[in-house]
Backbone as CSV, one residue per row, in Angstrom:
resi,resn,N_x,N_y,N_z,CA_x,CA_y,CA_z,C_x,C_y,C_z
1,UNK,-225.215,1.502,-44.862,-226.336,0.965,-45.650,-227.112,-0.030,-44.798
2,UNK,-228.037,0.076,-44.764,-229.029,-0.826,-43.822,-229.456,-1.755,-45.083
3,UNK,-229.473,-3.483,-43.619,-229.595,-4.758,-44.292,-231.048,-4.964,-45.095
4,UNK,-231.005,-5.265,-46.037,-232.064,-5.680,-46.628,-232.186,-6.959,-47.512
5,UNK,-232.821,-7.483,-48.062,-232.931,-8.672,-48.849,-233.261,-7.675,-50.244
6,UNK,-232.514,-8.741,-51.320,-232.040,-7.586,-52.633,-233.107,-8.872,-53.837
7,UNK,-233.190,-9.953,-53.012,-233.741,-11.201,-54.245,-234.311,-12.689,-53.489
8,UNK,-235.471,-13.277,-53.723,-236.134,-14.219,-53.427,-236.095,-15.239,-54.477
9,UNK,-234.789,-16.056,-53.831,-234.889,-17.313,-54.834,-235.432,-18.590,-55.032
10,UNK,-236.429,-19.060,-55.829,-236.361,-20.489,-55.430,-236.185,-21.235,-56.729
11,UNK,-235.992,-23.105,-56.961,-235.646,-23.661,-57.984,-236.539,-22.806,-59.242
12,UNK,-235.779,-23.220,-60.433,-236.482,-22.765,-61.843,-236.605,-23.936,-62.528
13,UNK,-235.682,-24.474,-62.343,-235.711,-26.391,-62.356,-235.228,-27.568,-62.016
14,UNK,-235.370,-28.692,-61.999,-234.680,-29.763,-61.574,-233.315,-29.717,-63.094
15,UNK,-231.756,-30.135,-62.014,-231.139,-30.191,-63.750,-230.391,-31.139,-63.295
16,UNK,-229.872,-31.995,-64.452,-228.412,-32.970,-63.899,-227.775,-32.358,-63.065
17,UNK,-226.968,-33.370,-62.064,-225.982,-33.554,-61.337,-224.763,-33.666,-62.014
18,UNK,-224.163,-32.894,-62.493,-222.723,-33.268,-62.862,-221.695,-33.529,-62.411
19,UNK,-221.720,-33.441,-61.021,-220.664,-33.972,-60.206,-221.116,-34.538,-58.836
20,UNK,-222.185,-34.414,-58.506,-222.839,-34.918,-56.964,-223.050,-36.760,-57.160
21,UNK,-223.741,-36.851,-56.044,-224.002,-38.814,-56.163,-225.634,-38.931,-56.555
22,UNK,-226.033,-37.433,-56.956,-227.509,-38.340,-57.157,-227.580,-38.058,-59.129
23,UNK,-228.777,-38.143,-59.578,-228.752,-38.126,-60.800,-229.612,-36.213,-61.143
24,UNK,-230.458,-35.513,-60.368,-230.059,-34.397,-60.643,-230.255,-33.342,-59.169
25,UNK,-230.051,-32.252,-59.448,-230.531,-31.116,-58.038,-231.133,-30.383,-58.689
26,UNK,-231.628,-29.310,-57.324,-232.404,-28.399,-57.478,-231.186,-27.160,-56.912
27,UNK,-230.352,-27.099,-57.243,-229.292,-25.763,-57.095,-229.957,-25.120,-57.742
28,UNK,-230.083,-24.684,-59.279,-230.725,-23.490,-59.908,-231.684,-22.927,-59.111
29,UNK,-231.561,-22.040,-58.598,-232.010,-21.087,-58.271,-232.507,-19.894,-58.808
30,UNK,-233.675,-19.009,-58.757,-233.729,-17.868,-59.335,-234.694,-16.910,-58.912
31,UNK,-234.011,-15.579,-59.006,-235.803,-14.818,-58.948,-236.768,-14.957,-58.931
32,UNK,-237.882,-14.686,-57.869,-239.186,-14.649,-58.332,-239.914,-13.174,-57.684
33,UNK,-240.751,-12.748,-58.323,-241.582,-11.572,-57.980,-242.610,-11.669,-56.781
34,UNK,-242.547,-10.456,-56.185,-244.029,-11.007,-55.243,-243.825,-11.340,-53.857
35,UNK,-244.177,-11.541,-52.833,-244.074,-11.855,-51.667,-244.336,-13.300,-51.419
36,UNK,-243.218,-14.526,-50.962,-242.978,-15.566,-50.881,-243.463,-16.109,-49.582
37,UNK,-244.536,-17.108,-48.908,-244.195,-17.724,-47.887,-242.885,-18.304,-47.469
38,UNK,-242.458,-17.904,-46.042,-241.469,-18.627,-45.596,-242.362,-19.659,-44.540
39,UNK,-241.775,-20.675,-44.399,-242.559,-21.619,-43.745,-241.663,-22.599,-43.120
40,UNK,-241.901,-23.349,-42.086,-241.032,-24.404,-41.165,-240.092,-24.940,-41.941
41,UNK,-240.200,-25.382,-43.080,-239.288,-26.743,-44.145,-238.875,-25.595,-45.334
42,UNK,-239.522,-24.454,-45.896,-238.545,-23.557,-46.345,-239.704,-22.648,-47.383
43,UNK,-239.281,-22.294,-48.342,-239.737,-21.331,-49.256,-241.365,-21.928,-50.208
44,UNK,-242.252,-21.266,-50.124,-243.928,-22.126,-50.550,-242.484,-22.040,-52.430
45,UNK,-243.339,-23.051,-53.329,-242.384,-22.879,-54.551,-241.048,-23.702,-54.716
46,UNK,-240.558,-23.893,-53.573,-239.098,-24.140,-53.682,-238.839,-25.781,-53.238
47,UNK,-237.863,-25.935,-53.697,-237.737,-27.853,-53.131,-236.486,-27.823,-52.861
48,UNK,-236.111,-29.157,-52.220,-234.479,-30.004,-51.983,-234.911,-31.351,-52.579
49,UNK,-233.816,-31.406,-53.449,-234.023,-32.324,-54.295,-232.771,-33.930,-53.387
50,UNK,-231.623,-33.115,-52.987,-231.559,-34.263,-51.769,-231.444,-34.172,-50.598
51,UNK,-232.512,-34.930,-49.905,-233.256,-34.473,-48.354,-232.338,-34.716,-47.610
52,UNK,-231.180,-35.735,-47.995,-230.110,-36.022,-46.830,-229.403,-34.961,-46.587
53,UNK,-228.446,-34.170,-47.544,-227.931,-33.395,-47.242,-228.386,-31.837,-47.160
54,UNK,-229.621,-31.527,-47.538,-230.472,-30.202,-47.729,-231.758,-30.497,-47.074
55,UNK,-232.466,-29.320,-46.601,-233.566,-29.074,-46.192,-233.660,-29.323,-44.974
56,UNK,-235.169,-29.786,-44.168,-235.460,-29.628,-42.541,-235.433,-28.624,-42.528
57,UNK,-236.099,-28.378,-40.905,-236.025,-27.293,-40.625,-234.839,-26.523,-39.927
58,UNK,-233.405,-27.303,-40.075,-231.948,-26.523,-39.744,-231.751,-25.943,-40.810
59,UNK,-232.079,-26.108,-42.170,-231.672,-25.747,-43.103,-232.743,-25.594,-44.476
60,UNK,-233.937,-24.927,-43.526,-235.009,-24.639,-44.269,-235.369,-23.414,-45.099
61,UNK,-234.058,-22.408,-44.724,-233.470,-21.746,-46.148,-231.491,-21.299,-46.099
62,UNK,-231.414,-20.599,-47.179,-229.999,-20.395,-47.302,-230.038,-18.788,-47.742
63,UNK,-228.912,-18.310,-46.892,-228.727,-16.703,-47.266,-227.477,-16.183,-48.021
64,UNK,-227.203,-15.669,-48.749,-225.964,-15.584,-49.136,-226.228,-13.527,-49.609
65,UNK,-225.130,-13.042,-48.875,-224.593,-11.778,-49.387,-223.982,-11.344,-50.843
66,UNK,-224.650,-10.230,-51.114,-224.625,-10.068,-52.758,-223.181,-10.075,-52.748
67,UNK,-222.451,-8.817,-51.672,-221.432,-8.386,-51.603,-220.123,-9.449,-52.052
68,UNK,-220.547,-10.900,-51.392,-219.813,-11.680,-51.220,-219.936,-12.581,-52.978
69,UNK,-221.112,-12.267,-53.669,-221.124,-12.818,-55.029,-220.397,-12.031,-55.887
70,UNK,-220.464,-10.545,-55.085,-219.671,-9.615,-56.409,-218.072,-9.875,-56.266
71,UNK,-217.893,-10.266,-54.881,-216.117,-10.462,-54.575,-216.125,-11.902,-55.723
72,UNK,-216.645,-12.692,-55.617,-216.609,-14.061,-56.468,-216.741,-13.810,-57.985
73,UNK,-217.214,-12.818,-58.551,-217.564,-12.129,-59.790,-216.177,-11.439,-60.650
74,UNK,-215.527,-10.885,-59.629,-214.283,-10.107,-59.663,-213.156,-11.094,-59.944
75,UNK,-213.451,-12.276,-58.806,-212.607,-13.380,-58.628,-212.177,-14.107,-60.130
76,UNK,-213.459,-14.523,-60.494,-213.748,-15.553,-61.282,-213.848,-14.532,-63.121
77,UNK,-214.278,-13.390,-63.081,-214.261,-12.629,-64.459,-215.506,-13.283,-64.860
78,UNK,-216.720,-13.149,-64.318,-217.723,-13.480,-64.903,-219.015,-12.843,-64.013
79,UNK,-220.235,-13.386,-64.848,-221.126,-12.341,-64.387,-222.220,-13.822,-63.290
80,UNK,-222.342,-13.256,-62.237,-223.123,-14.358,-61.367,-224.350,-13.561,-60.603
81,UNK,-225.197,-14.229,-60.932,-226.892,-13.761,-60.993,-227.193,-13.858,-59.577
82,UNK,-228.152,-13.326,-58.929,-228.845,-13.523,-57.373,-229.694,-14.968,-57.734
83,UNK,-228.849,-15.928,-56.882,-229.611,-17.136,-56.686,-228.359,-18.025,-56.844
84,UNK,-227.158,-17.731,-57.800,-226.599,-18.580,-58.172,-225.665,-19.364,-57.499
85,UNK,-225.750,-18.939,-56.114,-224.688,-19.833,-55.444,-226.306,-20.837,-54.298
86,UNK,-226.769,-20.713,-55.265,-228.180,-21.953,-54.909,-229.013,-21.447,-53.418
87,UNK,-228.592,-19.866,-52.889,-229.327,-19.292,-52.372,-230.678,-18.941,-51.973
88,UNK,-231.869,-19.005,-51.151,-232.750,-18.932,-51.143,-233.365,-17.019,-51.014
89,UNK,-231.971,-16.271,-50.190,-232.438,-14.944,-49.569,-231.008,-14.494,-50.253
90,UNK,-231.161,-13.427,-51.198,-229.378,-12.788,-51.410,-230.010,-11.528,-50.606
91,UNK,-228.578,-11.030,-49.685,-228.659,-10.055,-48.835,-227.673,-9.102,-49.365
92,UNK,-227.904,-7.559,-48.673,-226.613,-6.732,-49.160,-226.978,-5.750,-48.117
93,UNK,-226.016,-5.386,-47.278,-225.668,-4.636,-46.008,-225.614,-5.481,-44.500
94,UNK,-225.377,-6.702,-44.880,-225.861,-7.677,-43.673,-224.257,-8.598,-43.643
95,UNK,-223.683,-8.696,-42.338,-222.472,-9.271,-41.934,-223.095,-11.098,-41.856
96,UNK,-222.888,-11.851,-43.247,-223.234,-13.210,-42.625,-222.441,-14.153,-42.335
97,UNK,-220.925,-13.708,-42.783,-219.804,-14.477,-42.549,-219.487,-14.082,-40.412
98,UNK,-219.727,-13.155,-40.542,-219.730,-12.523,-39.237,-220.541,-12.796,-38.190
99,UNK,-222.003,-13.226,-38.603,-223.053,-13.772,-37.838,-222.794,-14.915,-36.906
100,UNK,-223.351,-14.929,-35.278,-223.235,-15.642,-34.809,-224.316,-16.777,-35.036
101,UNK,-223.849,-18.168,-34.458,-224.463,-19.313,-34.501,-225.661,-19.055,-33.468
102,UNK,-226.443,-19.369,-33.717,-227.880,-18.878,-32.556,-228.756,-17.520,-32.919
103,UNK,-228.135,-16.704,-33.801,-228.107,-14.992,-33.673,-229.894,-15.044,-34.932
104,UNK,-230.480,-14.464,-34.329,-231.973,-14.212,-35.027,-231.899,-12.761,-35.848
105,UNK,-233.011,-13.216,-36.932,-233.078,-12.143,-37.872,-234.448,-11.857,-38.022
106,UNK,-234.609,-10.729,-38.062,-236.666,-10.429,-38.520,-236.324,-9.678,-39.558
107,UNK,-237.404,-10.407,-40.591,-237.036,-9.912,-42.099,-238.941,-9.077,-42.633
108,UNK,-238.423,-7.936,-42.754,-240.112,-7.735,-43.116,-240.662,-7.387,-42.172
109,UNK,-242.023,-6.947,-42.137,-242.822,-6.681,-41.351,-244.474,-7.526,-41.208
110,UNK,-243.733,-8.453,-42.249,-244.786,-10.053,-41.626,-244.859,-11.027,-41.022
111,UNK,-244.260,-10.705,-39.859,-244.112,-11.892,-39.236,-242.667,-12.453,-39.003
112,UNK,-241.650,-12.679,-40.206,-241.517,-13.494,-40.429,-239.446,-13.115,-39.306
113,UNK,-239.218,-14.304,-39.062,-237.849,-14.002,-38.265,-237.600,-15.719,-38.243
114,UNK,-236.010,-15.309,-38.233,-234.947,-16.925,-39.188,-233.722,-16.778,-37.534
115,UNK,-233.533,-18.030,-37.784,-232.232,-18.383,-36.674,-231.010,-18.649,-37.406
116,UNK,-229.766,-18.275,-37.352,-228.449,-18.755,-38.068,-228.000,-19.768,-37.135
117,UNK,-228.080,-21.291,-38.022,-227.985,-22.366,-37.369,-226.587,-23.153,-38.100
118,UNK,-225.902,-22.691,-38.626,-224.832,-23.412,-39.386,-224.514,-22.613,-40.962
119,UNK,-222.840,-22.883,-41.536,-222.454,-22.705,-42.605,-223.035,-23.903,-43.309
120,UNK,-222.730,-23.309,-44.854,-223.259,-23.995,-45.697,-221.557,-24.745,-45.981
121,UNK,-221.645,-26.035,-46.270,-220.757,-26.791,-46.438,-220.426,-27.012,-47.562
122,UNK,-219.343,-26.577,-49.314,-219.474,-26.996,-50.677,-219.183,-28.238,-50.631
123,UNK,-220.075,-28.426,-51.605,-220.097,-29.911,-52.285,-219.909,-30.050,-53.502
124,UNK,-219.559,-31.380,-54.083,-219.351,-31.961,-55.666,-220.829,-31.209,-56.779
125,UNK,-221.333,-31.105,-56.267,-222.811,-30.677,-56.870,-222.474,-29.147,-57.081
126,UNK,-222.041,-28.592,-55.646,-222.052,-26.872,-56.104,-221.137,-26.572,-56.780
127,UNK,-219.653,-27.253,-57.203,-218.571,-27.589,-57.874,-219.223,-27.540,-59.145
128,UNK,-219.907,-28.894,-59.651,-220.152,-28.776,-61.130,-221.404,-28.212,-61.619
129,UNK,-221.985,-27.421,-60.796,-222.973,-26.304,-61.359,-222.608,-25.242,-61.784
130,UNK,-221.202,-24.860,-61.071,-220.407,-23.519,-61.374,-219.676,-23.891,-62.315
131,UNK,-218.911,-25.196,-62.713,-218.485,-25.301,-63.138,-217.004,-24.562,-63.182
132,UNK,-216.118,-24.877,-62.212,-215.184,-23.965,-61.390,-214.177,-25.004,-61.221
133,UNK,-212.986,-24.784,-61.585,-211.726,-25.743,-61.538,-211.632,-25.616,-59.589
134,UNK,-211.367,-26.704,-59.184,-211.009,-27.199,-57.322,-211.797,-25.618,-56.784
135,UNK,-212.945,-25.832,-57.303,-213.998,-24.623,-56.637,-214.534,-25.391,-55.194
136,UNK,-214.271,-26.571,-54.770,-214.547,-26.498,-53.277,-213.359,-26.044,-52.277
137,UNK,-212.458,-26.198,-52.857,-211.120,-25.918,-51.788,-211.466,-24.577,-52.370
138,UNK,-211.229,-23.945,-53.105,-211.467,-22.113,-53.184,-212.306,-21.587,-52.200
139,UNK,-213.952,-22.203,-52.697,-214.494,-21.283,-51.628,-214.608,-22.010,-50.089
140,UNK,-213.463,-22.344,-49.551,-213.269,-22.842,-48.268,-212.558,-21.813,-47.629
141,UNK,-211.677,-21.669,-48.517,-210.092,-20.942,-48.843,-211.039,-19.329,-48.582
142,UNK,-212.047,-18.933,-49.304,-212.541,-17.480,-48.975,-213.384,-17.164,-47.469
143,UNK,-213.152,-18.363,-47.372,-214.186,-18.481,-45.929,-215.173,-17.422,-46.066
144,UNK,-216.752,-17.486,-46.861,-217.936,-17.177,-46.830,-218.914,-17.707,-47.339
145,UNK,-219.270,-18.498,-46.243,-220.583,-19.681,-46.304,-221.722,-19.068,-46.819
146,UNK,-222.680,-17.879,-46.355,-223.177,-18.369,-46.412,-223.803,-18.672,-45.174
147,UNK,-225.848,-18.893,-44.792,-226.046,-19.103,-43.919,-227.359,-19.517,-43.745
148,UNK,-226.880,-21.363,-43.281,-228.651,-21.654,-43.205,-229.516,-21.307,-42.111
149,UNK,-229.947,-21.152,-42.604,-231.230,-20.421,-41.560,-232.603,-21.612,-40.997
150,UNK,-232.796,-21.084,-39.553,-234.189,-21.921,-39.009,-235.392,-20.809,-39.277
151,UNK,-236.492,-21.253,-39.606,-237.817,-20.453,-39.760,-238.423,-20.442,-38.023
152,UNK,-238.289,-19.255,-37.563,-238.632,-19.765,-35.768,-239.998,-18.929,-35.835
153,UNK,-240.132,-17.993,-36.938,-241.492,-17.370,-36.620,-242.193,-17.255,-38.536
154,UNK,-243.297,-18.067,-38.590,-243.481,-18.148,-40.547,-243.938,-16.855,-40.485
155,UNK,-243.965,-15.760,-42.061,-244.361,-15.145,-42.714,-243.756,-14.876,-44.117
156,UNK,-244.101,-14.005,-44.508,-243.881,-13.895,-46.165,-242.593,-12.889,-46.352
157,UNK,-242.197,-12.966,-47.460,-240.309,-12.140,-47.576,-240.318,-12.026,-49.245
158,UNK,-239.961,-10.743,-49.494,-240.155,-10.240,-50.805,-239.075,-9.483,-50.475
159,UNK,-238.294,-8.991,-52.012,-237.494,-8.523,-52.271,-237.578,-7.054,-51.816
160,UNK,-236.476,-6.289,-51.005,-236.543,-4.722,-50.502,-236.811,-4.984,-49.003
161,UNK,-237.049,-5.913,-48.849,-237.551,-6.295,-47.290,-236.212,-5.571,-46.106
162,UNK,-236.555,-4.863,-45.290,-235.133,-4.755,-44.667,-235.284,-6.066,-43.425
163,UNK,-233.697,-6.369,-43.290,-233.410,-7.351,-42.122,-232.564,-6.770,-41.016
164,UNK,-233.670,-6.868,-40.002,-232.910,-6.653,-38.514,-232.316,-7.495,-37.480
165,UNK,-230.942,-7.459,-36.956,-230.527,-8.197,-36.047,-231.501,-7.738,-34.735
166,UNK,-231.953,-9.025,-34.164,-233.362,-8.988,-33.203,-232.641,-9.591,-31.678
167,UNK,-231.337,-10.461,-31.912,-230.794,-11.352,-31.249,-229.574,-11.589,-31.379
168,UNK,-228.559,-12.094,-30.589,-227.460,-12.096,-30.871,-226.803,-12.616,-29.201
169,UNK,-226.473,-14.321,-29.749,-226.867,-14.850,-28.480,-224.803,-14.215,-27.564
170,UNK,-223.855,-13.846,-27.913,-223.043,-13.269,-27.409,-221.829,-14.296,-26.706
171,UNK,-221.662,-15.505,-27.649,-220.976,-16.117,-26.996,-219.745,-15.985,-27.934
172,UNK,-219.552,-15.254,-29.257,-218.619,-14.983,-30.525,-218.300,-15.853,-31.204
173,UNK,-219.131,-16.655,-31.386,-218.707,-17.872,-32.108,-219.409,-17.680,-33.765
174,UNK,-219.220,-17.079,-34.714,-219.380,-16.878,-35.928,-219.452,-18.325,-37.609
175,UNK,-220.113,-18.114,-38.003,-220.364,-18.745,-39.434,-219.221,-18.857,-39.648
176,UNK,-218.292,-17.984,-40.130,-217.144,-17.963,-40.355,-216.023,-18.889,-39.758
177,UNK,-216.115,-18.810,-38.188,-216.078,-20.078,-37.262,-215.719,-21.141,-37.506
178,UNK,-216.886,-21.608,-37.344,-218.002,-23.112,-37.793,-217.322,-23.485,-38.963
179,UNK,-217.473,-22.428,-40.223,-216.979,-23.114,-40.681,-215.787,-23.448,-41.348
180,UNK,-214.753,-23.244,-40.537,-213.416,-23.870,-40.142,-213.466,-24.479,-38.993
181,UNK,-213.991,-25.599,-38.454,-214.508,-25.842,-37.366,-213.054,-26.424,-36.806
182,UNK,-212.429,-27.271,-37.713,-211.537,-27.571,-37.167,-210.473,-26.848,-36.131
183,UNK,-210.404,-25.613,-36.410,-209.477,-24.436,-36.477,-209.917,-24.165,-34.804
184,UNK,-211.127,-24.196,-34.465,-211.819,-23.548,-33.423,-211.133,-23.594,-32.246
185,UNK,-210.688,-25.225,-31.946,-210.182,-25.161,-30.337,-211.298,-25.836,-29.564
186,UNK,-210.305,-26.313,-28.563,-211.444,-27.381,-27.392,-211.997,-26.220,-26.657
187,UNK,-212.061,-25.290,-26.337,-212.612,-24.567,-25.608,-213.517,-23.753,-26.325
188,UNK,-213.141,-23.383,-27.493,-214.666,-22.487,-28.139,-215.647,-23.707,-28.645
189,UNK,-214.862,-25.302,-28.973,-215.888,-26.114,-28.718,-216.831,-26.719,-28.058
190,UNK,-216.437,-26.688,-26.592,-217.180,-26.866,-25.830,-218.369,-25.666,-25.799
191,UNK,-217.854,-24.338,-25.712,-218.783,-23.491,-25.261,-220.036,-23.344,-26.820
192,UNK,-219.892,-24.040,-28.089,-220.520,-24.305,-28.277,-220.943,-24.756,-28.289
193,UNK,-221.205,-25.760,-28.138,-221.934,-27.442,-27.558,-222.859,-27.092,-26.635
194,UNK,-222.659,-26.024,-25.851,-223.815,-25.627,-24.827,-224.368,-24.758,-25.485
195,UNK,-224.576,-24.415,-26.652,-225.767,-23.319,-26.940,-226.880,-24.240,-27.034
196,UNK,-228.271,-23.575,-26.971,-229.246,-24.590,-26.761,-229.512,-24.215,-28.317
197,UNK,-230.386,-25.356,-28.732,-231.026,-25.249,-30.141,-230.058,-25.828,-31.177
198,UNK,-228.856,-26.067,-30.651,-227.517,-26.366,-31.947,-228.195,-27.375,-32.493
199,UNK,-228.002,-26.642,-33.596,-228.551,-27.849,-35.392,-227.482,-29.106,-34.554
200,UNK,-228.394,-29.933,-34.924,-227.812,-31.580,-34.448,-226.430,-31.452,-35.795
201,UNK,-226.924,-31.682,-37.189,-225.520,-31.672,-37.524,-224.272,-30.655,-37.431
202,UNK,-224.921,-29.515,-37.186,-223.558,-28.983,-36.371,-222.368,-29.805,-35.034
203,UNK,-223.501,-29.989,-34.106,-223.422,-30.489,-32.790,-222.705,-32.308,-33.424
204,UNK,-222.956,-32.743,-33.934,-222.077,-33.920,-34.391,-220.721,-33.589,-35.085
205,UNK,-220.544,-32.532,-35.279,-219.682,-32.425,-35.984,-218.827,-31.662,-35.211
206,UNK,-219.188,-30.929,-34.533,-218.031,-30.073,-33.510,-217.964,-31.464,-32.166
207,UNK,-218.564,-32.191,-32.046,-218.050,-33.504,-31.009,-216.979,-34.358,-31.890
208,UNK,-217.325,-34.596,-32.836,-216.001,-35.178,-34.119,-214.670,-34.340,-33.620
209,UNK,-215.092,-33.315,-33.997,-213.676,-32.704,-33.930,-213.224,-32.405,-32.275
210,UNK,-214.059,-32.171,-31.366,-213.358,-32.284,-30.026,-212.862,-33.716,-29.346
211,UNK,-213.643,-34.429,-30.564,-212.720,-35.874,-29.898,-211.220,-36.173,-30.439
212,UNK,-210.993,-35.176,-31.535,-210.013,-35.640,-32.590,-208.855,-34.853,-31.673
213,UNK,-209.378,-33.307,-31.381,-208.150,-32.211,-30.517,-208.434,-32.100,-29.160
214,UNK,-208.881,-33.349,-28.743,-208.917,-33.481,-27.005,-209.525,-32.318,-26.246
């Protein structure tokens, strides 16, 4: 099955925080019709409601595989919509747990092509939106982030769009990886540390941990 984008999500509204430190987010996510600007800071329509830990342009959108919502669907005995794991792009035929760090995507035939710059990290916020008993240690435990994406070339992305691997910088260092970073080793840490372009908070965070395992 060739990769395509299945849904274009952006907020539907601002809602309480039920478990994060601010008072609400923009997780809800949802469908929209039509062909979407993608742009440097993220989706025309769409917001981050907290700039510290969301948005920029390292993390100026988020991809998540349907495949990987229907395994969570099965998991959990319930029904979970395209958008709902606060997704900006749901994909289906596309390896994103598998994707390397650096590895480019051209989505469409407008222009438009994304960099995989880091896993998405759960938080207290994505916890009580799902509303999911120790749902951050779970989906740690499934290892599938999930994948924020850099905008390296703007155009527009509508649903049916197919996505092509364009790039694939070949050093094997995967989403999946990252994010068990701990797990990695001083030596696949270093050799990431030299990719050029590493999202700064990646790159702080794999020096954390090579200072911790020498």
């Amino acid at each position: 099955m060739s990769a395509r984008i299945t849904s274009v999500n952006i907020v539907h509204a601002l809602i309480p925080d039920q478990r994060g430190d601010l008072d609400r987010t923009a997780i809800d996510k949802r469908p929209v019709p039509g062909r979407i600007a993608a742009q440097r800071l993220g989706l025309e329509g769409d917001r981050q409601y907290d700039r510290r830990h969301h948005g920029g342009p390292d993390k100026a959108l988020y991809a998540y595989a349907r495949e990987d919502t229907d395994w969570w669907s099965r998991e959990l005995d319930r029904e979970l919509t395209d958008g709902q794991f606060g997704e900006n792009l749901t994909t289906t035929g596309l390896d994103i747990t598998g994707a390397e760090v650096g590895e480019r995507w051209q989505i469409g035939s407008d222009g438009l092509e994304v960099e995989v710059t880091m896993a998405r990290i759960p938080c207290a916020t994505f916890q009580g939106w799902l509303g999911e008993p120790r749902w951050v240690k779970r989906f740690f435990a499934h290892g599938a982030p999930g994948a924020y994406l850099r905008v390296t070339s703007e155009g527009g992305v509508a649903a049916g769009d197919d996505v092509q691997v364009v790039h694939r910088p070949g050093h094997g260092i995967t989403l999946g990886d990252v994010f068990l970073l701990g797990d990695l080793g001083a030596d696949r840490l270093r050799r990431l540390l030299e990719q050029p372009q590493l999202a700064e908070a990646l790159a702080v965070a794999a020096r954390r941990v090579l200072r911790a395992v020498g």
